[in-house]
C-alpha positions in Angstrom: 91.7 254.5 105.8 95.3 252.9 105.3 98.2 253.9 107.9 100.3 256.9 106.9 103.6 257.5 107.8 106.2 260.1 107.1 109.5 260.4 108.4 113.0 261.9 107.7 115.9 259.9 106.5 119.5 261.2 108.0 121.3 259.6 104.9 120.5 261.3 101.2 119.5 258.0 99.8 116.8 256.9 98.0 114.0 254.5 99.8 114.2 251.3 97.9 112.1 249.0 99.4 109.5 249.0 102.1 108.1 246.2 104.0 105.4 245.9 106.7 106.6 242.9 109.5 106.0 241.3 112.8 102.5 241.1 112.8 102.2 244.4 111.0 103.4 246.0 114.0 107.0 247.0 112.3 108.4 248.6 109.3 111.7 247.3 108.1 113.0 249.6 104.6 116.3 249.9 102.7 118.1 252.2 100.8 121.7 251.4 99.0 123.4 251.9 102.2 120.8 252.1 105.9 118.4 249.9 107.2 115.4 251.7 108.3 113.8 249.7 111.8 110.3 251.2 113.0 107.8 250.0 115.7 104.3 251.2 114.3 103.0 251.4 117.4 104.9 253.5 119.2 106.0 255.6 116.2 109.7 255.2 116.5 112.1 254.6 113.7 115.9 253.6 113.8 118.1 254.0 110.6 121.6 252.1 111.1 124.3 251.9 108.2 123.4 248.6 106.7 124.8 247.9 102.6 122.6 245.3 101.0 125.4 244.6 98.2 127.6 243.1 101.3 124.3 241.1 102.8 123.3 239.9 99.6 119.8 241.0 100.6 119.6 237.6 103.1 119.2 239.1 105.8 116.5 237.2 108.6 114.5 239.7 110.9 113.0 238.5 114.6 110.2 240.4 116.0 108.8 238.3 118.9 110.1 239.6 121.4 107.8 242.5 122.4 109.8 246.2 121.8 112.6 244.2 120.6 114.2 243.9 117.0 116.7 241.5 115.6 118.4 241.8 112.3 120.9 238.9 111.1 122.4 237.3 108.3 122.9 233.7 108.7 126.0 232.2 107.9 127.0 228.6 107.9 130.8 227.9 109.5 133.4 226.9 107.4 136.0 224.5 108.7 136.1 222.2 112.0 134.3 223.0 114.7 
């Protein structure tokens, strides 16, 4: 039998995509305006204002550190360095 989750959402918006990352050890979901962060194995789930229309949806996620999350967009500088 497949994992089952349920959790609540503190924003009123709509789950619009769901992915399973990291090994299959974290969930990382959006909605028009949150980022939804959970560790599967410990059962613990962030949600952090996050709007894809600003990201462009190019966000890059980094799970190998163990109980540790990163969540960035990469940008390349403009001008002299």
């Amino acid at each position: 039998m497949g994992l089952r989750l349920m959790f609540l959402l503190f924003s009123s918006y709509e789950i619009e995509d769901v992915r399973i990352m990291g090994g299959e050890n974290y969930l990382v979901a959006r909605t028009p305006e949150t980022l939804l962060l959970g560790d599967l194995q410990r059962n613990l789930l962030s949600e952090i204002p996050w709007s894809a229309a600003a990201s462009g949806g190019n966000e890059k996620f980094y799970f190998e550190v163990r109980e540790t999350n990163l969540c960035y967009l990469p940008i390349e500088p403009t001008g002299p360095c």
